[in-house]
C-alpha positions in Angstrom: 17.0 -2.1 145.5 19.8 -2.0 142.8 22.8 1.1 142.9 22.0 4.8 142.7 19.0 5.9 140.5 19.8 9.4 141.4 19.5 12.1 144.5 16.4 13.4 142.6 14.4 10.2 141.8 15.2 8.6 145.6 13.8 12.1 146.8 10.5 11.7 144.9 10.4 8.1 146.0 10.3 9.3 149.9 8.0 12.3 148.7 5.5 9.7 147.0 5.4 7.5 150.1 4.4 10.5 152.1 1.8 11.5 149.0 0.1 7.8 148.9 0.8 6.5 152.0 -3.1 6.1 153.1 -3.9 4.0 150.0 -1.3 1.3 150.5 -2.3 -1.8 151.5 0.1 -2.4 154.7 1.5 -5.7 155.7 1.8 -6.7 159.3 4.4 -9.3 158.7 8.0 -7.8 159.4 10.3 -6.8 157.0 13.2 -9.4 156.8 16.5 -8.0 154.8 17.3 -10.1 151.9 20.6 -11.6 151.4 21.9 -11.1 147.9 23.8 -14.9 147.3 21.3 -17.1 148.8 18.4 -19.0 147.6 16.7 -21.4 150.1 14.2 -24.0 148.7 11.0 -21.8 149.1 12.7 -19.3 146.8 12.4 -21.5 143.2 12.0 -19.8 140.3 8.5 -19.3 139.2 7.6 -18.9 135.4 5.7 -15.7 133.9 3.8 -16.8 131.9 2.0 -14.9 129.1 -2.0 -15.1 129.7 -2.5 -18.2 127.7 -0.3 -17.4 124.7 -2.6 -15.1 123.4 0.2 -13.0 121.5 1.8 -15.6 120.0 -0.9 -16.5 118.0 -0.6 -15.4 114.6 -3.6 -13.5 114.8 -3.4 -11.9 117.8 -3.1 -8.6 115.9 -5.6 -8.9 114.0 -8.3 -9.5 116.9 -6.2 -7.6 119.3 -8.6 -4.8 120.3 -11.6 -7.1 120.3 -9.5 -9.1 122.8 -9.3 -6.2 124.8 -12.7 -5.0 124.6 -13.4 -8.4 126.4 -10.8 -8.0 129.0 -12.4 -5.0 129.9 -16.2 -5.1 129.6 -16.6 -8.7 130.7 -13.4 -10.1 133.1 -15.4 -12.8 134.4 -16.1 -14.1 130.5 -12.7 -13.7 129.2 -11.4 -15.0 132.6 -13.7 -18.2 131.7 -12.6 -18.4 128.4 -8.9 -18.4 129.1 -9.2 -21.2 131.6 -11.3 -23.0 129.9 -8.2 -23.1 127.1 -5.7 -23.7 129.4 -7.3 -27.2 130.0 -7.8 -27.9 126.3 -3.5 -27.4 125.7 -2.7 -29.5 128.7 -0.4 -32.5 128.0 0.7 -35.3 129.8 4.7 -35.7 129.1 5.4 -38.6 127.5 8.4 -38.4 125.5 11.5 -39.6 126.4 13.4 -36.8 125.5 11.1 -34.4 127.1 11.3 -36.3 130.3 14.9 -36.1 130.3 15.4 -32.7 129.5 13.0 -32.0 132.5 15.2 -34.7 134.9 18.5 -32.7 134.0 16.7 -29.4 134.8 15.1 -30.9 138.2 19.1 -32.0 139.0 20.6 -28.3 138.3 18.0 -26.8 141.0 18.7 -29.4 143.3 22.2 -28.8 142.9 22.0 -24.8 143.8 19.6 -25.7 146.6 22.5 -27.9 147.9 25.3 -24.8 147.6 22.7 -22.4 149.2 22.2 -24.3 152.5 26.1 -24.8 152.6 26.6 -21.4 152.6 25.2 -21.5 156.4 22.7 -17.9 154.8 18.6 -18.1 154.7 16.6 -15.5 152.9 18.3 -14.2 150.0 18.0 -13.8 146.6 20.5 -15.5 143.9 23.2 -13.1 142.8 24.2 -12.8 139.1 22.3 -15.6 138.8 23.2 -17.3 134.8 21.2 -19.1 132.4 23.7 -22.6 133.3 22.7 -22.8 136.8 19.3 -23.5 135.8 19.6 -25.3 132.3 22.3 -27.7 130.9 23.1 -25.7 127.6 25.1 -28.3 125.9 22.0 -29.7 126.1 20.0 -28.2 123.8 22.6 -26.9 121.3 21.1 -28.9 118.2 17.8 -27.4 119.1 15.5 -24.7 117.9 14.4 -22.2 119.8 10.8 -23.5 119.7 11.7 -26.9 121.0 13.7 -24.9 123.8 10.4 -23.1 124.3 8.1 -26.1 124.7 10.4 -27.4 126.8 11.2 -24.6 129.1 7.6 -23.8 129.6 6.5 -27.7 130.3 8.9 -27.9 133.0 8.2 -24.8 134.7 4.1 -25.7 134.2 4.8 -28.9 136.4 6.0 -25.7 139.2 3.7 -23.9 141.4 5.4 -21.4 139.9 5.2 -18.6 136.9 8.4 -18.6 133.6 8.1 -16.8 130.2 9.6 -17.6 126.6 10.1 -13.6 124.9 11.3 -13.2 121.5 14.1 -11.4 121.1 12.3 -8.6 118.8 10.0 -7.5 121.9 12.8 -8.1 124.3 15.1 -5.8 122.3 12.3 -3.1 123.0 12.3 -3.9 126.9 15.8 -3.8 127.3 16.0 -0.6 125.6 13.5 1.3 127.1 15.0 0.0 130.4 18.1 1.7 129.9 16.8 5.2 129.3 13.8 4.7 132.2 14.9 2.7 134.6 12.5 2.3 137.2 8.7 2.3 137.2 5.6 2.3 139.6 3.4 -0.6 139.6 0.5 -1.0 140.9 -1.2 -4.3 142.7 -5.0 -4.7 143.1 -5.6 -5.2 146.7 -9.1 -5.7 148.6 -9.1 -2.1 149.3 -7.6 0.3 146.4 -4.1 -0.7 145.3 -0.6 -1.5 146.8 2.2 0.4 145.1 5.9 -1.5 144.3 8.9 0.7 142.7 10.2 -1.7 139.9 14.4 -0.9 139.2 15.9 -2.4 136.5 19.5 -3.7 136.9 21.0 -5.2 133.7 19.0 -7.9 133.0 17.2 -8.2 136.2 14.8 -6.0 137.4 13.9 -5.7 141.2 10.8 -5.0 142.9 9.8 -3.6 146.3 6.7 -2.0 148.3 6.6 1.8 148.4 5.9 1.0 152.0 9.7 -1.0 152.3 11.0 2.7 150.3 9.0 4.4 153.4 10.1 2.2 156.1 13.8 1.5 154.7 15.0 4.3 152.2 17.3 4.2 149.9 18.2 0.4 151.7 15.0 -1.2 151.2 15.3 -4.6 150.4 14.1 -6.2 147.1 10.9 -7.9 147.6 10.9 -10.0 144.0 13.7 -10.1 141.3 13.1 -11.3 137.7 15.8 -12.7 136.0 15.9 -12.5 132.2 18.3 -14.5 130.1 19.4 -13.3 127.1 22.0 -16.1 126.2 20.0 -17.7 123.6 18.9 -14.4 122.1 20.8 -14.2 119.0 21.2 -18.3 118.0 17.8 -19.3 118.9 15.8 -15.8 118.9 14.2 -16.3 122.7 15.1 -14.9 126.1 14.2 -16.9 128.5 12.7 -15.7 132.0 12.7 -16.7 136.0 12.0 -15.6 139.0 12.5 -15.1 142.7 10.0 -13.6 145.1 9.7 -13.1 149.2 6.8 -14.8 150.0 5.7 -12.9 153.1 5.2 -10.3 150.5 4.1 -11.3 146.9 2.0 -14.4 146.2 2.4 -15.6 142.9 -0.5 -14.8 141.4 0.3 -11.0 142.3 4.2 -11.9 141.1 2.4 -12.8 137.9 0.6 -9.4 137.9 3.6 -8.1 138.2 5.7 -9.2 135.6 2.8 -9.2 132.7 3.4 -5.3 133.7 6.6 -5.3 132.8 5.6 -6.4 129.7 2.4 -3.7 129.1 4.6 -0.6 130.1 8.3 -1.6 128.8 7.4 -3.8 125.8 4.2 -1.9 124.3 3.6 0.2 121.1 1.1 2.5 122.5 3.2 5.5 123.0 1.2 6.8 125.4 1.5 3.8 127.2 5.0 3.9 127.7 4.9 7.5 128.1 4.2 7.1 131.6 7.5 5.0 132.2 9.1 8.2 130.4 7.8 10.7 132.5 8.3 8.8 136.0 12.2 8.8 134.8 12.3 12.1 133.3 9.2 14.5 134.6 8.5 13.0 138.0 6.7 16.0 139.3 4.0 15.8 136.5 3.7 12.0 137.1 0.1 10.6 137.8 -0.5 7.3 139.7 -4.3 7.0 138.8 -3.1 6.6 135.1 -1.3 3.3 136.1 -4.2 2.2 137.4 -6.1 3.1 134.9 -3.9 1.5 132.2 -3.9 -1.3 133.8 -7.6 -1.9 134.8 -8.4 -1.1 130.7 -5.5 -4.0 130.3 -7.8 -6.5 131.9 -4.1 -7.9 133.4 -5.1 -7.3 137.3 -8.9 -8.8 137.2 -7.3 -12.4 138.6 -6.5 -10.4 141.8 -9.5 -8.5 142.0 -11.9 -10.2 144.3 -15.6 -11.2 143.5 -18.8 -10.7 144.8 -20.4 -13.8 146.1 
């Protein structure tokens, strides 16, 4: 994880391990130390994506609680229903301009794959990682920041990966709330109960590891999956755009997806009580309740993907 959080906060961390250590979900794979600089192949950025755009229609709003009534009373039907639009917006690329804009892109990650593997390192994450590594920004100067959006999000769809698009209005809220509560506990639907990861916000960037890595590592354990937000078009163009980089032996993507659409339900909501949780794991640690993550996020409908089926 990130720089000092506070004595107090790493001391409930260690305490909560103890406290919820029976209802983790434990890997058996080894935990391998990440090295901040590096970023083999495996490691690409992977795009969060908002479920299916949902609240960037116009009236989203408006329909909002119905939408959530669904989530929650029927998963498999609004599960159904989201794929099922999914296929309707897919497009086949076909514009030249498109098509170059996703060649330059292709040629900026092939270029940092190139300088990681001369660095001689393997398993690290990307350190201070910018906006221009990933995206030629002379490029798209004399474009809006919808056009930059399309195009962002149809080259990270052709990824086995996840990316994002956020206004700058609700990633104004984020960024704020991440500078008075810094760090959060997430939850991950697992087989059996849930796996807990400690998310720690860093500037832009916020880091995520297993409360088992806190229990086996301290104060030194490793980040498991970064999220890199970029806030360079922000003010010109009114998006920040979003990557990522995850362990594999650790998150899948569909869970890294899980993930970050938390981010989004606790930092950037306007329930109060909702966030009110993030305030008093910061600020109140020892009145702090896991079972109302969980149960937040089961009435979000945002974990049924992970939740597995009868058959």
């Amino acid at each position: 994880m990130s720089d000092r959080s506070g004595e107090k906060m790493a001391a409930y961390l260690v305490q909560m391990t103890c406290m919820y250590r029976g209802m983790l979900a434990v890997r058996v794979t080894g935990i391998r130390p990440l090295i901040p600089g590096v970023v083999p192949a495996q490691f690409r950025a992977f795009s969060v994506r908002k479920e299916a755009g949902l609240e960037d229609n116009p009236y989203y709003n408006k329909y909002e609680e119905k939408i959530q009534n669904i989530r929650s009373s029927k998963p498999q039907e609004f599960k159904a229903r989201m794929e099922k639009r999914h296929e309707s917006k897919k497009e086949v690329l076909v514009n030249p301009e498109q098509a170059e804009f996703m060649r330059v892109m292709e040629q900026q990650l092939e270029k940092q794959d190139e300088l990681s593997a001369g660095d001689g390192k393997a398993g690290g994450f990307t350190k201070n990682k910018s906006l221009s590594s990933i995206l030629n920004l002379e490029l798209i100067q004399d474009k809006t920041g919808e056009e930059i959006a399309e195009l962002w999000m149809k080259y990270y769809a052709t990824k086995d990966t996840i990316s994002a698009v956020i206004p700058s209005h609700t990633y104004e809220v984020i960024v704020a709330r991440a500078q008075s509560c810094s760090m959060f506990l997430f939850a991950l639907p697992q087989n059996e109960g849930y796996e807990f990861f400690v998310g720690q916000w860093s500037g832009h960037e916020i880091h995520f590891t297993s409360l088992i890595n806190i229990q086996t590592h301290g104060k030194n354990a490793p980040s498991q999956m970064i999220l890199y937000h970029h806030p360079d078009l922000k003010e010109n163009k009114g998006i920040v755009l979003m990557t990522a980089e995850l362990d594999p032996k650790f998150i899948t993507v569909p869970q890294a997806q899980c993930l970050a659409n938390q981010v989004q339900l606790f930092y950037g909501t306007k329930r109060q009580e909702t966030f009110r949780l993030v305030e008093t794991f910061n600020h109140h640690p020892a009145e702090f309740k896991h079972m109302s993550v969980i149960a937040e996020l089961e009435q979000s409908g945002i974990g049924t993907a992970l939740t597995p089926t009868s058959s």
